[in-house]
C-alpha positions, -999 to 999 in steps of 0.1 A, spaced: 5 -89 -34 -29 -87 -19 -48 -56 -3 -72 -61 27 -93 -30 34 -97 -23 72 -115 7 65 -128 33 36 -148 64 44 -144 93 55 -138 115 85 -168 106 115 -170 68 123 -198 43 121 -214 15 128 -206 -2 95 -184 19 81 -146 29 94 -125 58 83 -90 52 65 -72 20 71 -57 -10 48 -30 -35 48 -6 -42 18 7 -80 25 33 -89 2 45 -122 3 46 -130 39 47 -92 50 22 -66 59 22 -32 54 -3 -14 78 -13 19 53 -31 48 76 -45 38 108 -82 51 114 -102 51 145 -115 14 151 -84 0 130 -74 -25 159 -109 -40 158 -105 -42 122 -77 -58 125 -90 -85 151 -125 -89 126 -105 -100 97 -74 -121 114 -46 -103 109 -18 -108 129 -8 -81 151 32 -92 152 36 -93 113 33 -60 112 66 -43 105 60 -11 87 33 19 94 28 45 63 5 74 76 -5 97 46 -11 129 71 -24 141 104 -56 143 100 -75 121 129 -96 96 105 -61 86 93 -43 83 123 -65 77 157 -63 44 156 -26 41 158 -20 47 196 -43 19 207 -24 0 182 10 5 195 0 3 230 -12 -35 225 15 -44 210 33 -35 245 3 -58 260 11 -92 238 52 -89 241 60 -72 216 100 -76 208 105 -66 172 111 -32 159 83 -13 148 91 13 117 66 48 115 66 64 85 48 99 84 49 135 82 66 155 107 49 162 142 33 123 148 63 116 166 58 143 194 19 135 191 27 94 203 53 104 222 35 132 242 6 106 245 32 75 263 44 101 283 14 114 297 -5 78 303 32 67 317 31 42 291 64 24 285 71 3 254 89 -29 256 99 -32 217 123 -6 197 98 19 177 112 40 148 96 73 132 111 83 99 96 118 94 87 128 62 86 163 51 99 166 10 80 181 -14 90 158 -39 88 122 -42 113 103 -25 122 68 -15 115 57 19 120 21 23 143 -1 0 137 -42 13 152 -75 -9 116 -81 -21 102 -42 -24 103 -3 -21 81 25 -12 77 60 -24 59 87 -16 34 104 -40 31 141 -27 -4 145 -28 -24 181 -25 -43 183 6 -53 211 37 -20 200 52 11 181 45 -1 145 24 18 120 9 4 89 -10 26 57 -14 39 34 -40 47 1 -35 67 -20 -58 79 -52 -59 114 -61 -72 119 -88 -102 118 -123 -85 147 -145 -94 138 -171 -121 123 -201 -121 137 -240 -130 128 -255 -161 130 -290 -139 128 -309 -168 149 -289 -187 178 -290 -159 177 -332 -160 186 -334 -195 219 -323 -185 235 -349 -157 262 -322 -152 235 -296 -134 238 -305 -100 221 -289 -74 248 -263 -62 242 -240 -100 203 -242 -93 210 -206 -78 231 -189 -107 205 -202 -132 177 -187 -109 195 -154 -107 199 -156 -151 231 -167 -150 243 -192 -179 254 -227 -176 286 -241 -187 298 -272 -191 334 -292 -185 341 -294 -221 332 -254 -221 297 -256 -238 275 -226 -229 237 -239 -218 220 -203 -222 197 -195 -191 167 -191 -210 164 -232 -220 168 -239 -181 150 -214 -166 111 -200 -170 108 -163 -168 93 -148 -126 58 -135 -125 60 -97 -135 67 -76 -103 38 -62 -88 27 -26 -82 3 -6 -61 -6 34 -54 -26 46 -30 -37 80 -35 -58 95 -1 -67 124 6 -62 146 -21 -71 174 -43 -72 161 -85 -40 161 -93 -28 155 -127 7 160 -118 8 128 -100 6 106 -134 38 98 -145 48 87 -108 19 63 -114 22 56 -146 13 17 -153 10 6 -117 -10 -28 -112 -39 -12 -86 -43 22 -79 -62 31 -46 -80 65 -51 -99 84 -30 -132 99 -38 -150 123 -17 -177 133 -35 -196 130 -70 -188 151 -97 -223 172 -86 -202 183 -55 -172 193 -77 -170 229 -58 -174 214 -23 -144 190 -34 -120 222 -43 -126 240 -15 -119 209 13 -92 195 -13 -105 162 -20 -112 143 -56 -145 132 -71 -151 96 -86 -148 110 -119 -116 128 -114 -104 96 -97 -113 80 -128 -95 107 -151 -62 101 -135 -65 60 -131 -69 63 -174 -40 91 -179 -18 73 -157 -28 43 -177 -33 19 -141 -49 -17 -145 -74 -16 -117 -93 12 -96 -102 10 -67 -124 40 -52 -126 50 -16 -130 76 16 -161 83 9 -185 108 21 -216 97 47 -235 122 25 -241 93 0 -266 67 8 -260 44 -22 -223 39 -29 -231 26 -63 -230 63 -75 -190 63 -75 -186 29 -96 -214 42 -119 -195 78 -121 -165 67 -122 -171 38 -144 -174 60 -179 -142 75 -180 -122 42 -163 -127 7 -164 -124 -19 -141 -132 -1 -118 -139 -12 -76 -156 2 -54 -139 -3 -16 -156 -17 10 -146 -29 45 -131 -67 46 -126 -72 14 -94 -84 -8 -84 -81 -37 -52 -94 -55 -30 -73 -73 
């Protein structure tokens, strides 16, 4: 599980610095996560492949989250596009791309689904072999949700040596022993799993957390995850300004990454009112440690 950031500040676009927009890849999958203005040419930049792209999460209808996704689907109209496209967001986006193709008499050539979210509580929206997704309902100026992604358990792994001991394990058990399942022999012995088999890399998790007022309430939905993506607005100095526009402060960022007990934080959406982005890590950085601070094209492994 890697995360690419396309894009981590806030609100008005510039030059070097693009509003809300990351990709999840897990495995060989990507997960497209909010799609700011200027995601496309994010996208291009740092050679992600427009096709791989199955599934869109869009936190809420504010533009820096979702102008970019338009453009985006209107491409994939341009290169051929066959496979089916799944939208995840709140209510109303639907109408919003829809009312767009009409008007610009644009005509998709690939089945596009919007799955509309509008719960209050957390919920489940996408249950694959390898992951799922929840939402995080998040306290904003209109409807937000954050999501959680979590791998599933991978199947085990062959103790190769292990398995050639035994002349009776031909290839055709590999399978049950990968899914745990016991060996037994002609005469009836029982081989247990765990002397043919190594144990899967723990399953992976991620949070991402933008935009949002603090939120304690969110923890135990968190609780544990691998990397938690969190945004902060503003410093702790422009704790009032944070209230009233409902967004989070590196150090309250910080205060729920050590609650919720995460491994990693990694900051982001920050204001333009900051010329020296070191403020968050150094803010954030006594309550919570490791902590990252975001910044456009980078990767980091989960």
């Amino acid at each position: 599980m890697k995360l690419h950031i396309l894009g981590c500040h806030s609100a008005t676009p510039r030059s070097v610095a693009f509003p809300s927009s990351q990709i999840l890849e897990i495995g060989n999958e990507l997960l497209l996560i909010d799609a700011g203005e200027g995601m496309q040419i994010q996208l291009r930049k740092y050679k992600h492949k427009f096709n791989k792209i199955k599934h869109i999460f869009i936190s809420h209808l504010h533009g820096d989250h979702f102008y970019g996704l338009v453009g985006y689907l209107s491409t994939l109209r341009l290169i051929g596009r066959e496979k089916e496209v799944h939208i995840y967001a709140p209510v109303g986006l639907k109408k919003i791309i829809e009312l767009q193709f009409k008007i610009t008499q644009t005509d998709i050539n690939y089945p596009l689904y919007f799955h509309e979210l509008s719960s209050a509580g957390s919920e489940m929206i996408l249950d694959t072999a390898k992951f799922t997704v929840e939402t995080i309902p998040l306290e904003h100026r209109i409807y937000t949700n954050g999501f959680l992604v979590r791998e599933k358990p991978a199947l085990r792994k062959l103790n190769i040596e292990a398995v050639r001991q035994y002349p009776e394990i031909e290839t055709w058990a590999y399978h049950n022993l990968k899914k745990g399942k016991n060996f037994i022999t002609e005469n009836g012995r029982v081989i247990p799993n765990a002397e043919l088999t190594l144990p899967p890399p723990p399953p992976k998790s991620y949070a991402y957390c933008s935009d949002t007022a603090f939120k304690p309430d969110i923890v135990p939905l968190i609780k544990n995850v691998d990397l938690l993506y969190h945004e902060a607005t503003f410093l702790e100095a422009d704790k009032n300004l944070a209230a009233k526009t409902k967004h989070s402060t590196a150090k309250q960022a910080a205060e729920i990454a050590k609650n919720a007990g995460v491994r990693q934080l990694v900051l982001g959406h920050f204001s333009s009112r900051y010329p020296d982005e070191t403020l968050f890590e150094k803010e954030a950085s006594e309550v919570f440690k490791p902590v990252t601070i975001a910044k456009e094209g980078a990767v980091i492994e989960i």
